[in-house]
C-alpha positions in Angstrom: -87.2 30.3 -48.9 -84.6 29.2 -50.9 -84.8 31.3 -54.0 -85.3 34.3 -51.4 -82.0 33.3 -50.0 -80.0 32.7 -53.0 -81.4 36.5 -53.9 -80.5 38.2 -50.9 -77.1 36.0 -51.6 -76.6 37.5 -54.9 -77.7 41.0 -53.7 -74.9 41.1 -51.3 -72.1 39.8 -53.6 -73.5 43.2 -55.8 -73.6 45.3 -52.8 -69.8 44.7 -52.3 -69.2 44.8 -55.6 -70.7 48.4 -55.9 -69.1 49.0 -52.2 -65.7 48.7 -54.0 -66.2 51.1 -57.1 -67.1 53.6 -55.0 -64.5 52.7 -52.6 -61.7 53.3 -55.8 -63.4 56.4 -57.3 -63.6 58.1 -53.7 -59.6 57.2 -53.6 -58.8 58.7 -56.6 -61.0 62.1 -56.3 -58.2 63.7 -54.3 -55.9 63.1 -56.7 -58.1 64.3 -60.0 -58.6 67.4 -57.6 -55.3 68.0 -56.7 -54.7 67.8 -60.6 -56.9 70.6 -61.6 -55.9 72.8 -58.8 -52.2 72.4 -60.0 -52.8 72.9 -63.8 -54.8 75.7 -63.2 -52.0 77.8 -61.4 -49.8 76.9 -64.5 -52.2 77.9 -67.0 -51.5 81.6 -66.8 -47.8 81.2 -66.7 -48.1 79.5 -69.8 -46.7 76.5 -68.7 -49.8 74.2 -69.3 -52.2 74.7 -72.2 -55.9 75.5 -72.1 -56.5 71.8 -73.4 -54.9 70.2 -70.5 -57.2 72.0 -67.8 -60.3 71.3 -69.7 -59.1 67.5 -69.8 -58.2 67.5 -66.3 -61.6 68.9 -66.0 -63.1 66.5 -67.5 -61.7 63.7 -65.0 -62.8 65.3 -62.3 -66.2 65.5 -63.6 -66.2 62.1 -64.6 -64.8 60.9 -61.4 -67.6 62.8 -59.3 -70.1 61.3 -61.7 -69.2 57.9 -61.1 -69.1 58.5 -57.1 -73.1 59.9 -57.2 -74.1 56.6 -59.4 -72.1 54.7 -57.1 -73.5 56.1 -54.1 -77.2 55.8 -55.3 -76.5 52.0 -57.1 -75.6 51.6 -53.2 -78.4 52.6 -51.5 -80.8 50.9 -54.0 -79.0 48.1 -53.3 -79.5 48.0 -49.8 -83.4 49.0 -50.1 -83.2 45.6 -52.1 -81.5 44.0 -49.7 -83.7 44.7 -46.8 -86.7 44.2 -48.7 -85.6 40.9 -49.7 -84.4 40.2 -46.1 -88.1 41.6 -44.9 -89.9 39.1 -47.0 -87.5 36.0 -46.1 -88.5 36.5 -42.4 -92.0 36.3 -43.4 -91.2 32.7 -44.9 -89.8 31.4 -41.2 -92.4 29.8 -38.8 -91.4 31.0 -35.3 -93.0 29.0 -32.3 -94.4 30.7 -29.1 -92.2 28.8 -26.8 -89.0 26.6 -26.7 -90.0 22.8 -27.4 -89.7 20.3 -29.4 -91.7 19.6 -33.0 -93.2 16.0 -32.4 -95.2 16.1 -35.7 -95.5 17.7 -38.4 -99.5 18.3 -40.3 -99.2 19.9 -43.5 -97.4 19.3 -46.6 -95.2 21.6 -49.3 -98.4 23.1 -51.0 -101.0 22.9 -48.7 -102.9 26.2 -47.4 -102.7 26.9 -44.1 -104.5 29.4 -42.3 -105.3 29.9 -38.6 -108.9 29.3 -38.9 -110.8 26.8 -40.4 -112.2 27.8 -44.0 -115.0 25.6 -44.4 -113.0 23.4 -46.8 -111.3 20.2 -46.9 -107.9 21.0 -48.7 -107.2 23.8 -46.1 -105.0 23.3 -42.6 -105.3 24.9 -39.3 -101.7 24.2 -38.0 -98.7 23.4 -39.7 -96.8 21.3 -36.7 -97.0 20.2 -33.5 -94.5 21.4 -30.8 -94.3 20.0 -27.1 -92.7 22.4 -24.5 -89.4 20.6 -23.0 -89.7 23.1 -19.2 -93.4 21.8 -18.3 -94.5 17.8 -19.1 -97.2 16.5 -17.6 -98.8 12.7 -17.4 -102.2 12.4 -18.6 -103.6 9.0 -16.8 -106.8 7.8 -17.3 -108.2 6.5 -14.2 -111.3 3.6 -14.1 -114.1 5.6 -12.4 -114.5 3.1 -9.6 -110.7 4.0 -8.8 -111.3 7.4 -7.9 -112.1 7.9 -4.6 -108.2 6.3 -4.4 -107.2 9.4 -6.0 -107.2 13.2 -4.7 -105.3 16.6 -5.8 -101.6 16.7 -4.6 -101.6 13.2 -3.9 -97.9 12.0 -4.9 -97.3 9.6 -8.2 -94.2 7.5 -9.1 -94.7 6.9 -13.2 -92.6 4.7 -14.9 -92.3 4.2 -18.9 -93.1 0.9 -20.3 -90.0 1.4 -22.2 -87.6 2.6 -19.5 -88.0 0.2 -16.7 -85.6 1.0 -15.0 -86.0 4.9 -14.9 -89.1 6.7 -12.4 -89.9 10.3 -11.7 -92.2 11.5 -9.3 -95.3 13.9 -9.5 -97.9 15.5 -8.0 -101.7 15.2 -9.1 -103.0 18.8 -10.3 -106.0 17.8 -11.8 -109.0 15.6 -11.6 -111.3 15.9 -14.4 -115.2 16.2 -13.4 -116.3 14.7 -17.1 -116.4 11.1 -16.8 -115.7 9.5 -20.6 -118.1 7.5 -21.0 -116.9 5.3 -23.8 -113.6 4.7 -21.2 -115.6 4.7 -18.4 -112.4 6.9 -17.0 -112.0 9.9 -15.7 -108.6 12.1 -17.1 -106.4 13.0 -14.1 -103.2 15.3 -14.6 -100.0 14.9 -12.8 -97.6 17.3 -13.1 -93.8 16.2 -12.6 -91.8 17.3 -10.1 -88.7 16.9 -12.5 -88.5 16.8 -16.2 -86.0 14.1 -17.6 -84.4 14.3 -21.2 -85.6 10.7 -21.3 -89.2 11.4 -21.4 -90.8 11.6 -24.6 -94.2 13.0 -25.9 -96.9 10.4 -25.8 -95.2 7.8 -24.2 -96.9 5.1 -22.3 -96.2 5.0 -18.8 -97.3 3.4 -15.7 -98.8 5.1 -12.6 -98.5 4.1 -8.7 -100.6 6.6 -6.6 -99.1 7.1 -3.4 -101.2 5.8 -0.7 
């Protein structure tokens, strides 16, 4: 990412560069032009020689020269350009939704595909993101609690770490696996507000409404 960027850098510095020869040879064709025309009126009169078209000529040639190498270094330069700026977006990860990175799972030099490959050097995600618009409270209730405990039943939850602060929520789900090593079953609530405060895996505590 960085060497594409100090590329595309350098490629824009010699776009403007080429930008500006072209810029002075296209203000000084008029002129070469002009030139000819006017020496070529004199030549019959005898009042200019035979040497001084041919080498007024000979600018204008040269001038028209440089404008088509100009124009062409140009428009190589900005196929190079764009092809550099094409391959830089491929080198920026873009998430499917607004959120906030809470971890990140693979290291500078690590392959990462979206599959796994079989082997044990190769990662199947490169961070995780948690959507800021849509927390939820994952609450792991003891089985013998769960007749206590039905869908849209209201929850106050309040953080361990925040005592002071509460938000209120709904229950949307009620698993039907019970864990058996928990001896719990996973019930969702889904906030009826999101807070800055509230952070991704934070411990919380849970009152069901009765």
């Amino acid at each position: 990412g960085r060497s594409l960027r100090a590329q595309i850098a350098a490629l824009n510095a010699n776009q403007q560069m080429v930008a500006a020869k072209l810029a002075q040879v296209m203000s000084r064709l008029p002129r070469a032009r002009n030139q000819l025309q006017r020496l070529s009126r004199l030549l019959p009169q005898g009042y200019v020689s035979q040497d001084d078209v041919d080498s007024a000529k000979a600018d204008l040639d040269a001038l028209d020269a440089q404008r088509s190498q100009y124009r062409a270094e140009l428009q190589q330069a900005g196929w190079q350009l764009k092809a550099s700026e094409i391959e830089l977006s491929r080198t920026v990860i873009r998430a499917p939704f607004d959120g906030r990175v809470v971890s990140l799972d693979a290291s500078p030099g690590e392959t990462v595909s979206p599959v796994s490959a079989g082997g044990g050097f190769t990662r199947t995600g490169i961070a995780t993101i948690v959507g800021l618009d849509n927390f939820n409270a994952e609450v792991w209730l003891p089985e013998n609690q769960l007749g206590k405990v039905q869908l849209q039943q209201g929850v106050t939850l309040k953080p361990d770490g925040l005592p002071d602060h509460s938000v209120q929520g709904t229950v949307s789900l009620i698993s039907s696996v019970v864990d058996e090593q928990r001896a719990a079953v996973l019930v969702v609530v889904k906030l009826t507000q999101q807070q800055p405060w509230l952070k991704h895996n934070m411990s919380i505590q849970v009152d069901f409404d009765e």
